[in-house]
N, C-alpha and C positions, 0 to 999 in steps of 0.2 A: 550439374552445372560444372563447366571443365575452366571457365572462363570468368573469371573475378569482374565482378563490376567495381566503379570507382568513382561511386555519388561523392554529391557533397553535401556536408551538414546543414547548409540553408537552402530549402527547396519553397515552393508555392504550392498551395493545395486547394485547389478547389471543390463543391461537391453542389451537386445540382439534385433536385426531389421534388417531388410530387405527389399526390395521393389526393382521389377521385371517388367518389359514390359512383356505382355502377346499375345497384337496384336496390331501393326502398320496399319495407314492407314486406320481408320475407316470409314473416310468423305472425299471420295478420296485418298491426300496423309497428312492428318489431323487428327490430335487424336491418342491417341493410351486406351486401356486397361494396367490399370497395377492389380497387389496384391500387396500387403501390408503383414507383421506380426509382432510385434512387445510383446515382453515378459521380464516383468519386476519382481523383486523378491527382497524382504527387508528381509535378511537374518540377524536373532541375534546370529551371529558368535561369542561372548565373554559371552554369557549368558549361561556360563556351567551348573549354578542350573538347568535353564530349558532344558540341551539337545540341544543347539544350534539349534532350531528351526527357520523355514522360517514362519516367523509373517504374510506376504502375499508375493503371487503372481497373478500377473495381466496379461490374457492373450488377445490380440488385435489384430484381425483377420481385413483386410479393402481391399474390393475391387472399383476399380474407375474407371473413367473414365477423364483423361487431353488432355488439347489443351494446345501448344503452342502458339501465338499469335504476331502480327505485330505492336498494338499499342501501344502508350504512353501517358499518363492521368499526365500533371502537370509536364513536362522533365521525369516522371518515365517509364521503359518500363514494361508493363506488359506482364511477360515471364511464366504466368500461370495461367491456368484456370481451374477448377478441380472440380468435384461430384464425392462422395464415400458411400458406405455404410459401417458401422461402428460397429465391435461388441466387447464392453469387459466385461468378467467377472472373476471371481478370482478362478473358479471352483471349489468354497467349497458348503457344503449341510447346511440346516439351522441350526440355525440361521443367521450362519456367509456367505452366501451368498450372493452375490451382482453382477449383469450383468445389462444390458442396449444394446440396437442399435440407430443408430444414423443417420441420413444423413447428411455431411455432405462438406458445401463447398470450395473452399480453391481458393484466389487471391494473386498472388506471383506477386512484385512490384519491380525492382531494376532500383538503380541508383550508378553508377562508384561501388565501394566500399558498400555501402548501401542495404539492404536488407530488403524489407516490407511483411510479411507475415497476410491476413484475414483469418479466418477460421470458420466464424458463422454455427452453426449446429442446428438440430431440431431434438428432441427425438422422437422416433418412437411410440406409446403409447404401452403399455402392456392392457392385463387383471388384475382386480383389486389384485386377486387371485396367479396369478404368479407373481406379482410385488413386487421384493425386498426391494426395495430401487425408491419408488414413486416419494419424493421428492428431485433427486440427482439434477434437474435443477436449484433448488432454492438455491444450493450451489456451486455447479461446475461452475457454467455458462452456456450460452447460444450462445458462441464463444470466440475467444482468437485472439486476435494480437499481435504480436514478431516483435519486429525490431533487427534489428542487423547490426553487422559493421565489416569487417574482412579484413585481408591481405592475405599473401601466409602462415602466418606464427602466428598471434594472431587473435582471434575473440573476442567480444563482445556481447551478447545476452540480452535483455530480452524480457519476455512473460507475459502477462496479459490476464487473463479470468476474465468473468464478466456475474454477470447474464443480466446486461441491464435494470434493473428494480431500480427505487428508492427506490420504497418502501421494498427491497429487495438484498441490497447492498451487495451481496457477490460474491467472487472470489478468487483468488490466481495471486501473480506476483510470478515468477522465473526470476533469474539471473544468467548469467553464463558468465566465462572469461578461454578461451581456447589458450593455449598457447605450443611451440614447448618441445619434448623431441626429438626424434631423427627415421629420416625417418616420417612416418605415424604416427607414435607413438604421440599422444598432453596428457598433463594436461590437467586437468580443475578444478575450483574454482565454485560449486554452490551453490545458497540462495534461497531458497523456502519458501515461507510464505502465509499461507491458508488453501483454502479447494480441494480436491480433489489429493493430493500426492498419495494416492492410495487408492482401493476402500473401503475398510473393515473402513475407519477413511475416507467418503468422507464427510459425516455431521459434523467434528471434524475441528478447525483451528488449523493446526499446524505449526510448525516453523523449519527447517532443515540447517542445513550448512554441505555441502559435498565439499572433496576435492577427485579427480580420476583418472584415465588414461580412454583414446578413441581413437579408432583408424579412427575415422571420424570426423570433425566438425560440428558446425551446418547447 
């Protein structure tokens, strides 16, 4: 990149998702196929000099495969068992280019209230040649754990990625505190600190505080 961008520090972000049962009953009356989409965009909505431009967007296509399950490991039940394959990129042309696939695993843990989500993944490799962004592992991590704690009515979250490596300590924790506005309608309060918020800045640590509406929790 020859050409310096000149965001500014308060942008809008929106982020839109979905996920679908596709087939029931894989393994008898066990398992099902889902999809996934999930599209995110960091809109500089107050940055009139530049034309109010969309600084990025990230688009995340994921198909899988879940099981429910009967056990419990330590009083927790675990009510999820999950492989997917994983793809995101920001669909710009070089320089500013950046994609990856992924596979990746997902163990969902609950107890009363409580909520434990794993999600360790493994980069698919590229060719040297079409690889944008080689070392995104060495910043984003190599999996992410989120716990969380909720009612009918407030949630707590937070999420940590980590590469898993000492010699190579980096990641991002987010935080987030979801609370009622009215019907489906919640707040939410989030803190983001790291690497990977999105993909154009996933080699960059940054620092975000967001406040927004959802009409989902976590």
């Amino acid at each position: 990149v020859t050409t310096a961008d000149a965001p500014q520090r308060i942008e809008a972000k929106y982020q839109i998702s979905f996920k679908t049962k596709l087939w029931e009953g894989i393994v008898g009356d066990h398992g099902y196929v889902w999809a996934g989409y999930t599209q995110s965009s960091h809109w500089q909505v107050f940055n009139s000099a530049q034309s109010r431009p969309f600084r990025e967007t990230n688009y995340e296509p994921e198909l899988g495969v879940a099981f429910t399950t009967p056990y419990q490991v330590l009083g927790w039940d675990v009510d999820l068992l999950s492989v997917s394959f994983n793809h995101q990129s920001n669909g710009r042309d070089l320089p500013r280019s950046r994609s990856w696939n992924r596979i990746v695993g997902q163990v969902g843990l609950e107890r009363g209230d409580w909520l434990v989500m794993l999600r360790p993944w493994w980069r698919i490799p590229e060719a040297e040649a079409d690889d944008d962004n080689a070392d995104i592992t060495r910043y984003v991590g190599n999996g992410s754990i989120q716990v969380g704690y909720g009612t009918d009515s407030h949630a707590l979250s937070t999420t940590v990625s980590h590469t898993f490596n000492p010699k190579q300590s980096r990641g991002a924790v987010q935080m987030e505190y979801f609370f009622p506005i009215k019907n489906t309608l919640r707040g939410y309060v989030q803190v983001n600190h790291g690497y990977g918020a999105s993909l154009i800045d996933y080699n960059h640590s940054t620092t975000s505080v967001g406040v927004g509406v959802t009409l989902v929790g976590w």
